[in-house]
Each structure stands twice: as C-alpha cells, then as structure tokens.
N, C-alpha and C positions, 0 to 999 in steps of 0.2 A: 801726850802722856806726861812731859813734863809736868804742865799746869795742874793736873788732876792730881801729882804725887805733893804737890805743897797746899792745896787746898786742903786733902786728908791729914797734912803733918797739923795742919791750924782746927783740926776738928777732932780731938781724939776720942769723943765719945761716939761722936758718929764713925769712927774709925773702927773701934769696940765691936760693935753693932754691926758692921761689916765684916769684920774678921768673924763674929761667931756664926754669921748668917753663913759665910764661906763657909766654916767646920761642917755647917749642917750640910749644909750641900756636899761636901767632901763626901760624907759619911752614907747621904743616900744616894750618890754617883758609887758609892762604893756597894751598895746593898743591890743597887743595880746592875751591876757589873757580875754579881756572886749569884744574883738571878740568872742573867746570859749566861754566864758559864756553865750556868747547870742545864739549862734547855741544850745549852750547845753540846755539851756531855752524851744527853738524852737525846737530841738528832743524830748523833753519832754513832749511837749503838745500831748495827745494820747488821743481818741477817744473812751471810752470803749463799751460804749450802750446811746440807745437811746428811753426811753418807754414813752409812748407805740410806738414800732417798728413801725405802720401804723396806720392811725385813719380811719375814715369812712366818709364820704360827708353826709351831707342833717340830720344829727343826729338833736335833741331837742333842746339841748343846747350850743349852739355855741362858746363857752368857752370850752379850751383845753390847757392843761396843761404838756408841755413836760418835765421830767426828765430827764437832759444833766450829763452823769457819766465817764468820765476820767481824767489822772494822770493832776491837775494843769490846767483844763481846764479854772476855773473860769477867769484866766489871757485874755481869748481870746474875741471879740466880736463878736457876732452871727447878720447873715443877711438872709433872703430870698424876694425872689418876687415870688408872684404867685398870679393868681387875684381870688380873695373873702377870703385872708388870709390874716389876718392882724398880724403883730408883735408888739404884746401890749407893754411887759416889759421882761428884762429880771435881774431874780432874783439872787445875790451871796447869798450865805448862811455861815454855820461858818466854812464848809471845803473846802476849795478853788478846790477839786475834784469835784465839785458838778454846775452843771448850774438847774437853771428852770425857764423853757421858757414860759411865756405865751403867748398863738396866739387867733385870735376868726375867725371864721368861718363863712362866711356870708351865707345865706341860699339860693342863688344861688351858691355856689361855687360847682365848676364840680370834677367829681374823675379825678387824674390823679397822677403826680411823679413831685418834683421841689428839686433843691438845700439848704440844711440849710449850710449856710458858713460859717468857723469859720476862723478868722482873728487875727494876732499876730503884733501889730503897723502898722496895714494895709497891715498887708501880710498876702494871705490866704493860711491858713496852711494844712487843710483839709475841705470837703464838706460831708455832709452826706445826700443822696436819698431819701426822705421823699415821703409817697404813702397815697393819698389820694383814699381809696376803695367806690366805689357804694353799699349804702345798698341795703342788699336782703329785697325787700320789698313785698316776697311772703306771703297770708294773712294766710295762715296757717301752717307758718313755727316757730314761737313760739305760741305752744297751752295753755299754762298754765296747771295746773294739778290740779286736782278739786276732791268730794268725787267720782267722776264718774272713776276715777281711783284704781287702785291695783300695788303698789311701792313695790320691789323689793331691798333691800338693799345688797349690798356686797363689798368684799373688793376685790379688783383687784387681791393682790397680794397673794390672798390664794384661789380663783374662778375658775382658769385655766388656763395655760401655752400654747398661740397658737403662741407665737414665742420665738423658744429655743435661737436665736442668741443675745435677749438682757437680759440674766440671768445675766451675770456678765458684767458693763461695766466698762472697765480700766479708770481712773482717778478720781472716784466718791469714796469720802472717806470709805464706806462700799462695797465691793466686795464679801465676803462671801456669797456665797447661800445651804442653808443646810435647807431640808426642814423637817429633826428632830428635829431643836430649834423651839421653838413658838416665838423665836426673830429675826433670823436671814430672811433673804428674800427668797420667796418660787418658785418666779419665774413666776409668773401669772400675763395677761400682759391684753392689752385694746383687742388683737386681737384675746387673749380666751375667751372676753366675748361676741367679734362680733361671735367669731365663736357658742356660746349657746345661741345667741336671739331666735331663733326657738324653741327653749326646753321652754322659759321662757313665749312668746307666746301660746305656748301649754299649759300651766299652767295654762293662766289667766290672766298672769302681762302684765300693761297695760303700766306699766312707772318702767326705772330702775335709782338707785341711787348707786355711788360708791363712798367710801371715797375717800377724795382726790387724783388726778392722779395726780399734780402741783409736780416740783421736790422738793425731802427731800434731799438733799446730804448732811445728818447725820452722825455721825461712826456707831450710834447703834439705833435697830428697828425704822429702815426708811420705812419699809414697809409701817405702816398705813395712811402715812401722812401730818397729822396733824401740821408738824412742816416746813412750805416750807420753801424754799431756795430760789425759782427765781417764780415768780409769774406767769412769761408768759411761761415758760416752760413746757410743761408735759414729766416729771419722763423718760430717759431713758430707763428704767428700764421696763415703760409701754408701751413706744411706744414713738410716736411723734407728735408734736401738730396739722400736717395732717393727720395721724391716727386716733386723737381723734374726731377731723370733722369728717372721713367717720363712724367713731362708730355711732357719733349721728343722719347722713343722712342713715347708713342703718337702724337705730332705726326704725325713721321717713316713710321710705319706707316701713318697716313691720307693719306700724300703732299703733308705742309704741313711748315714749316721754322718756326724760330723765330729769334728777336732777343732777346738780354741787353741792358738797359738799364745800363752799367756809370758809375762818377763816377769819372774822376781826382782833381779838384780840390778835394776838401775831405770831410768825415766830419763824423758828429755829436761833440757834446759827451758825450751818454754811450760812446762810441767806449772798449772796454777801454784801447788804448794810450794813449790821451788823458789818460787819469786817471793812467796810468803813462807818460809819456812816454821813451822810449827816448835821448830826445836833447834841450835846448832848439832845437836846427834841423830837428827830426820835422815842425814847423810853424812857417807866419811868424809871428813875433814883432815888435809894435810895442809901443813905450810905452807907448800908450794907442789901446784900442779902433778900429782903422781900418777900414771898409767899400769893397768896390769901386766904382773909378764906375760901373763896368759900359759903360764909354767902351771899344769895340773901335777907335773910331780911334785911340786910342794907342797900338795895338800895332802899325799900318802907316803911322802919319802919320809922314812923311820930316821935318816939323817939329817930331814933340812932344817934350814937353820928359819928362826920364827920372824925373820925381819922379811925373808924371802916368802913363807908363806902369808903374812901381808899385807903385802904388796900383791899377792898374787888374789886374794880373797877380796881386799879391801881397795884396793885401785880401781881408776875408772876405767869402763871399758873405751871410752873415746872421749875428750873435749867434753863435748855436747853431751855426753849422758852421766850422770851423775850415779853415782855408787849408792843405791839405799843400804842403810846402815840397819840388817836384818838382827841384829842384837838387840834391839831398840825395841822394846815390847809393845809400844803404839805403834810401830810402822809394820810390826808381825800383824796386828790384830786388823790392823788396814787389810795387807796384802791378803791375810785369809778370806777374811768375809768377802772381801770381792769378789774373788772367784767361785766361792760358795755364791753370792749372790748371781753373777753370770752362770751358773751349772744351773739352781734353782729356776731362774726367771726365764734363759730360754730352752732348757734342755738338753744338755750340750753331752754327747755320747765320750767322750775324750780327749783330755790335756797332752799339750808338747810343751816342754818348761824350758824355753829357753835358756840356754849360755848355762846349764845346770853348776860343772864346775866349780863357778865362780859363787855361790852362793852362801849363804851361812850352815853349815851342814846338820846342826842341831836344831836349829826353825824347821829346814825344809824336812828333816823327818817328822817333828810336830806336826805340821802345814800337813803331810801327806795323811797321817796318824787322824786328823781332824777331818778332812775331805772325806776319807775311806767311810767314815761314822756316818756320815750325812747321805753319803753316795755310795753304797758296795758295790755297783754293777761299773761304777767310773773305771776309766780306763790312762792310765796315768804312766809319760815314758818322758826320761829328761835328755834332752842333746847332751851327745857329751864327745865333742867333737875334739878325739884325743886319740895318742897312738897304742895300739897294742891291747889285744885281749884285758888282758889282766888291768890295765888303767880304766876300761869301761866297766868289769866287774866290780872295782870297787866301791861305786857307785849303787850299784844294785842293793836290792833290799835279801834280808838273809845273814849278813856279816860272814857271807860264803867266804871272803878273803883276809879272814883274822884283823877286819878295820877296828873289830872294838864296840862297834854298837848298829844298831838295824837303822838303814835308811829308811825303810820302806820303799822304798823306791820300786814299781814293780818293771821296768824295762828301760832301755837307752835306746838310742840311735847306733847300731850296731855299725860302727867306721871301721872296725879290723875285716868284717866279712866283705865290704863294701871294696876294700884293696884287694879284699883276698881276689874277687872278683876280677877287678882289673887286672892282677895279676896272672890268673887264669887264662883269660880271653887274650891278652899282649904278650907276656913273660915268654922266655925261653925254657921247657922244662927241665927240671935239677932236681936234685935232691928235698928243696924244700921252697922251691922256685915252681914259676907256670902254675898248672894244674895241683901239683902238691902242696901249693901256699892253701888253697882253699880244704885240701883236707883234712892241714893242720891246724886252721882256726879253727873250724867246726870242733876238730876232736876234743879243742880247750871248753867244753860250753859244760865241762863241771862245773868251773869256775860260778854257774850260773845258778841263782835258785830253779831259775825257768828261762832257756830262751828262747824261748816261744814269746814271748811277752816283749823281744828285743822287737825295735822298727830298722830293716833293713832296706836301703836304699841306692842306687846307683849314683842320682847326682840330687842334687835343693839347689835353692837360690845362692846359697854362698861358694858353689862349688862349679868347675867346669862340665860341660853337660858330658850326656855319654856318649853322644855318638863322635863327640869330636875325641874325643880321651881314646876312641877305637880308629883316631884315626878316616873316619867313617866308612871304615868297611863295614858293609850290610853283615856277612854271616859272623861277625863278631858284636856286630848290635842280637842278632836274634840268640846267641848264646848267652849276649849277659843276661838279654830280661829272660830266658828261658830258667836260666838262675836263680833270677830274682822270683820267679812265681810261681818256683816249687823248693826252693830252698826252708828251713824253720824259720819263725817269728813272721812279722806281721810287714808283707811288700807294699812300698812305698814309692810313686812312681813321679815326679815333677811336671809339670803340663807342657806340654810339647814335645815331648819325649815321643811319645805315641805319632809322631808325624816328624820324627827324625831333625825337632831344632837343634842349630849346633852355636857352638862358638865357646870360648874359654872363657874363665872369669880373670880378666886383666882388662878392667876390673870386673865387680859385680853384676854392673848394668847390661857387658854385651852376655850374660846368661840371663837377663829379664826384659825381652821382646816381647812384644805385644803378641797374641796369640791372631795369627790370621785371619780375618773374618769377624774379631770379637766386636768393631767398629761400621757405621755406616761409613760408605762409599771406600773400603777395603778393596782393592783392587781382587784378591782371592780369597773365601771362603773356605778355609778348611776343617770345619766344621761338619762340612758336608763332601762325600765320596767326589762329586764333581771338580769340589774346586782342589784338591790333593793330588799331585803328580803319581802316576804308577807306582814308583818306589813307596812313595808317602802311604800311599794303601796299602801295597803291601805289607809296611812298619803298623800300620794301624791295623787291618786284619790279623796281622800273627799276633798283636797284642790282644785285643780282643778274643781269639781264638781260646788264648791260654788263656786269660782272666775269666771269660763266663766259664770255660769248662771248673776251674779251677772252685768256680761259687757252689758246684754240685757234686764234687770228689772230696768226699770223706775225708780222705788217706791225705791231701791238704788242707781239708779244714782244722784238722782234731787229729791228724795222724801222727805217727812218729816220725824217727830219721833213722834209718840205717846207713851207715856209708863203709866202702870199702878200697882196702889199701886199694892207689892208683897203679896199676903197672901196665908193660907198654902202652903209657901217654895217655891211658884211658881213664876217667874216674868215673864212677857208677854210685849211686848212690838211690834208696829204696825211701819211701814216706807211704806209710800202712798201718792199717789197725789191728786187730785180733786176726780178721780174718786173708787171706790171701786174695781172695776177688777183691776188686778196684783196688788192688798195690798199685803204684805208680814206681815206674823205674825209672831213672835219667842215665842218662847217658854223656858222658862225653869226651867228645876228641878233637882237644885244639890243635893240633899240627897240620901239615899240610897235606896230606897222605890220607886215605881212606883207609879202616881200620876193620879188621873181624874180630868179632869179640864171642869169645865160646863163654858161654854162660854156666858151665858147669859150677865153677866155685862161689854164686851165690846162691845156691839150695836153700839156705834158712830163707829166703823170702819166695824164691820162684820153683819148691815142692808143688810137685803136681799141675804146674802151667804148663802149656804147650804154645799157647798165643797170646800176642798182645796186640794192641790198636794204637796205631800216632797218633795222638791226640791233634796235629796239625794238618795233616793230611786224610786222616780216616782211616787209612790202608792198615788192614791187618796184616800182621807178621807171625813165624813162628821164631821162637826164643832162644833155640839153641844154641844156634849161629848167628848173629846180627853184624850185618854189617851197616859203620855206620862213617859216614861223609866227612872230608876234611873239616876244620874248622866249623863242629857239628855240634849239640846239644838236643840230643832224641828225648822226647818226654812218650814212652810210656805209658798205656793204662793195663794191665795184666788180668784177662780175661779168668 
C-alpha cells in the first residue's frame, strides 16, 4: 500500500483520472443502493390479515369497517370497484402496520368476491379476495332464548373428548395436556359436545352455553378461555370455525339453541394485536401496572370519587389480560362487527357478555343498540356478578333505576336470587332471613323492566358448586333446583350438577372436573343410567323430571309470578296464565318438621280447584289441606 500511494503522488494526472472514475462509481454504488432500498421497501410490504375475513350483503347497517394488518402496510394505497361498495376513507393510525378501511354498503349491493388492491407508487403490490356472503335470512334460525328455556353451561375443555387428534397442537404456546392438573388442558373439544346433545336433550336442556371456544394461545390455563388471542378463530384445540357452525346447526336440528360466551373488556397478552398494537389507546395504559377494584359501586355511587371509578372501569382484570380501551372508536367498531359477524356466520340463538361491569357503559348500549337492528329475536344478558338487587338493576336496560340513560341491556345474571336461594335451603328463618330472603328479593323485581329476561343460576364455573354449598344434603339439593325451574327468568344449570358434582372453588379448578365418561378408558360413564350411583340417578331423574315437564307447562314458559307472604316457615308461590288450569303451585318448607298448609288464603289463583298432580311423583292431591315434608319443595300442577 505503501508503494502504490507514492507511485499516484508522481502521477497526478493519472491520479485525476482516478479520483473521477471513483466519483463515478460512488455515485452508481449510490444509485444502486436507492435501487435495493426500494425493492427492499417493496418486499416488505406484507399482507397479514384482513378482518373481518368476509362480511355479509343486505346487513342493517351499511357502514363496515375493515382492519388492514401487515409489516409497513400503511406505506401502500388501497383500491377496489365493486357496485354498491363504496371506499369512504382510508385511515393511517400511530403504527404504520396498521390500515382501516372504511367502505359503506349500499342496500342493493349483491353477494359476490371483488379485489381490495394495494398499491406501492402505483404499483400493485398485492390484492386481497374480499367475499361478500348472502344472509341467511331463514325466520327461525336465530330464536333468542327466553324463560321458556333450560341453559346448560359448560366448559369445552373438561365436558368431553370426541376428537383425540386436536389434544396437543404444535406451535400454540401451551402443548401440555394432562388431565391430573386442574390447569393444564384436558382435551375436550366442540365435537364431544356435539357428540352428548342427545344426553343433554334427554335432560330437559333446551339451550347450551359454553365458555369461550375463541382461541387462547396462552402458556398457562388456556383452557377456560377467557383471555382470546384472535377473535375470529375458534381454539384449535376445540375444533374449527366450521366445526363450530355444524355444533350450532345440529343444535338447531335437535330443537336446542345455543349461547356464545363473548368478552368485551379485555384479551390475553399473547392476543396478535397486543404484540403489535395498532395504537398506544388500542388499551389502557398506566404508568405502572394498575388492577381493578372490581368495586361495581363506583360505577353508580352518586358519591364516588372519579379516580376510584377508573380504576374500577379502566384497570386490568389480571396481569395477563389487558384492559381494551372501549372509548376508542376503532376498538368499538372491531368489538361489534365480531360478534355481529359470529351471530351472522354461525347462527348463534344468544349472548353472555362477560365481566359486564367493567366495561365502557356508553359503547356497550351502542354495541347492544346495533346488535338489536341486525338480530331482533337475539337474546342478550350481561354477568354482573355483584351484590344486591338494586346493583344488578342498574345494569338493565329501561333506566328503571334513575341511571340517566338506557343501557339496553335486556337481562343479568340474577346473583341476588341465586343467595336468596342459598339462603332459603341453609339459613335459619327470621324476619328477613331463610325462606323470607327469597321473598324479598323477588318482591324487589320492580326494580326490573323485565325479569323474566334475568339468567338465574345456582353455581358457573367461577363459583362453588351446589351441592357442596348444601353441604350435600340430598333434600336441600332437590329444593334448590326445585327453585331454580320454576322460579321467573331464564334457569341455568352448570354441568354436573345433574349428577351431583361437588367441591368448592379454592380455587377455580376443583369446580371444573372433567365430566365422567366424557374421555376413553374413563373408569365410569355417567352419561349413561349404568355408570351413575343410585343417588347420582336419582339427582338426575328429579332433574329431568322437572326440566322436560317444565318444556310443556305454559304457566312456566310464559307465565307469571304470584307469591305470598311466607308464614309458619312456609312460602308458596303461584306461575300462571289467564287461566287457572295448568297453574303451578310451589310450595315450600325448609325446617325440619312436616308442615299442613290450609290453602284457603290463596283463592286469587286456586278458585275453583279441588286437585292438583306432583309433578315429581304423579300422585294427585286434593288442595285444601296439603301437607308437605320437612326440608321440601312440592311443585304443583293445578288441575
């Protein structure tokens, strides 16, 4: 190197000559380089998804709102033709991965398939098939779900196993299946539950609900859940999203309806968009790690103070699940179309809105406001797993409790009746204790636009089961659900109940056992009369006894409530239509003591009977005198 720099010092014109040749080359290594960068630009633009995947022709609302999700997309411009779609705007947001397209739909436009184009300085880089579907506009393909029904709750993944090939699937961050942890995954899938709709028909159930099937690609207990990852997906793990259609159309053909379990208020942490967030306001954001109180009086205390309400709104429910930020008019228009799209594509008879509460209270009347237009016969009730009448009503739709404005909301998960209950069947009776708890919740059900429209329940998955809550006395199990399946609103019964599972929730898990039988090489089948201990049949005939009768008694389907003051220790309560044949009367007497009940002081419903038939036993009665059994709940049909 030496020698070469003193040969050029003794040559300056060849040196000249050199230095311009290098400029030139400079300047085409540079013209080079602006080249690569642009292909590499343009290799970059990638395509990830596109939700909703397909929309549907001729829907309510002709506003539709696409989510455009790949690496650097925002860089490209979007085109389509197709006649009665119109290309409103198209939105950049704060991560240049991110498009959202809005289109509007005119109310002639036809189903069919057209090009979304996407263009990089007017070169089209890729297209993506967009599918516009015919609604199924058959009139009795969403029924809604009303107190004329008997729900059925369970968990996919601990119910039963009818396809062994999707227990573990490779690439989902949890693979473990071990069905000795109450954590890990059990294997129980959507096509063990098609395979026991017969069993569940036989029972009585008229309508089944299952925690969420939507994918969890969690590390840890992904089974229940609760925490999705892709909204349009359902769970490998359970099946797949034409799986989950033919669950809900054999439902349908068996003459049973179903319930989606759906979340507004929050998503897992493996959640795609989470990892890529579209926005830092996609979710609430604190400084530092915030949890909710899970305080519901601060969403109606006229005195709380606004740092407590939230906290109580805007906190996460746990670590791992992240608070969507329902202010956020992209993450509304996500959450709605989804579930319109899941009601459209498979049918789906009625919603459970989890963790209701906690949500943004001004979307979810929208959300409901927009569902109702799409869906009239939908059936739509939000948890609201909270204490005291009057904190469930204020939830409801009505502004029956001077809130200020209509939820819409048309039912809850009725938690006041559901104590009343336990308190009834346990409690020692008092003045507003035992038996008199339950007939002073009921008489609060002004409070209500309708609660008929409440879901009333004994225990779910988050809660200890009943027969342990009784302690497991038999004649205090056949009282509650005697309760629960002629009480108003709409009975909800947890699976295994009907065969007397027990255990408390400390934690969650020992209430979510695997259902006996639902697995090969089960040691017993209870499923079936054989493999059920005598008690176990008798819990499941009495259950069945009242549920089918219950599917053909008016005076429960559609009927009203009458109930009367409880005195000595007895409460009687009537459910009847205009006419007095097929009233149904309850009866009951928790003490310990066998009781006569002169029937004289209820005349408004039992003029002119002289007999009635136990719906349990057959045996007819005459009415005037009854007597009825310690720790007893007589049902009644009034001839």
């Amino acid at each position: 190197m030496i020698r070469s720099t003193t040969i050029f010092a003794q040559l300056p014109l060849f040196n000249a000559r050199i230095k311009f040749q290098a400029q030139t080359v400079k300047k085409m290594c540079l013209m080079s380089f602006l080249v690569l960068l642009s292909a590499v630009n343009l290799f970059a633009q990638k395509l990830e998804r596109i939700e909703p995947m397909f929309w549907f022709a001729g829907m309510h609302n002709p506003k539709l709102q696409l989510l455009v999700h790949g690496e650097n997309i925002a860089a490209s411009t979007v085109s389509l033709s197709y006649p009665g779609v119109k290309l409103v705007k198209v939105n950049k947001v704060e991560n240049p991965n991110y498009l959202f397209v809005d289109l509007e739909l005119s109310s002639t436009v036809k189903a069919g398939t057209f090009p979304i184009n996407f263009a990089l300085k007017g070169k089209k880089i890729f297209s993506y098939t967009y599918e516009l579907k015919s609604r199924n506009k058959s009139a009795d393909r969403i029924q809604g779900v009303t107190q004329k029904d008997f729900i059925y709750l369970l968990m996919p993944d601990r119910f039963s196993n009818g396809d062994k090939s999707n227990d573990v699937v490779q690439g989902l961050t949890e693979t473990t299946l071990n069905r000795d942890s109450m954590y890990y995954r059990h294997g129980g899938d959507i096509q063990g539950v098609i395979n026991h709709l017969d069993y569940l028909k036989d029972l009585g159930i008229t309508t089944v609900w299952m925690t969420p099937e939507i994918e969890n690609n969690m590390p840890h207990a992904s089974y229940h859940g609760y925490a999705v990852t892709d909204h349009y997906k359902i769970d490998p793990r359970f099946g797949t999203n034409d799986l989950y259609k033919k669950y809900v159309e054999t439902a349908h053909a068996k003459g049973m309806k179903v319930i989606k379990d759906i979340v507004h208020n929050h998503i897992g942490t493996g959640h795609w968009f989470f990892t890529d967030l579209p926005m830092k306001s996609w979710v609430h954001q604190w400084t530092k790690y915030t949890q909710t109180s899970y305080r519901d009086q601060t969403v109606m205390d006229t005195h709380a103070s606004a740092a407590d309400r939230k906290k109580m709104l805007d906190g996460w429910f746990v670590p791992s699940m992240p608070d969507l930020n329902e202010s956020n008019p992209y993450v509304q228009n996500y959450l709605t179309q989804n579930h319109i799209w899941w009601i459209e594509y498979a049918g789906i008879d009625g919603l459970r809105l989890d963790t209701y509460p906690y949500n943004d209270p001004a979307y979810l009347a929208d959300w409901a406001i927009k569902l109702k237009a799409e869906f009239p016969h939908l059936s739509i009730f939000g948890e609201t797993f909270v204490n005291g009448v009057a904190n469930q009503a204020y939830f409801t739709q009505g502004n029956t409790v001077n809130r200020g404005f209509d939820t819409h909301l048309p039912g809850i998960t009725d938690m006041a009746v559901k104590d009343a209950i336990y308190e009834a069947v346990n409690g020692k009776n008092g003045w507003t204790d035992g038996i008199n708890r339950l007939y002073d919740v009921v008489a609060h059900d002004f409070l209500y636009q309708d609660p008929t429209r409440n879901c009333i329940a004994l225990d779910n998955h988050d809660m200890s089961r009943f027969y342990s809550i009784v302690n497991e006395d038999f004649d205090k199990y056949k009282m509650g659900m005697a309760f629960l399946l002629t009480m108003r609103g709409i009975p909800q019964m947890y699976y295994g109940t009907e065969i007397l599972m027990k255990n408390f929730s400390n934690p969650d898990g020992l209430v979510r056992f695997d259902f006996p039988g639902g697995w090969d090489g089960d040691k017993k089948d209870k499923f079936i009369a054989d493999g059920r201990t005598g008690k176990e049949n008798e819990a499941f005939n009495f259950v069945k006894k009242l549920a089918n009768f219950r599917k053909y008694s008016e005076a429960l389907r559609t009927g009203k409530l009458m109930q009367f003051v409880p005195e000595d220790d007895i409460y009687v309560y009537f459910r009847y239509n205009n006419t007095a044949a097929g009233t149904v009367m309850v009866i009951a007497n928790n003490t310990e003591k066998e009781k006569t009940l002169d029937t004289g002081r209820f005349a408004e419903r039992t003029s002119g009977i002289t007999t009635a038939k136990n719906v349990i036993t057959g045996a007819s009665t005459g009415i005037k005198a009854i007597k009825v059994p310690a720790k007893t709940v007589l049902v009644l049909e009034l001839n």
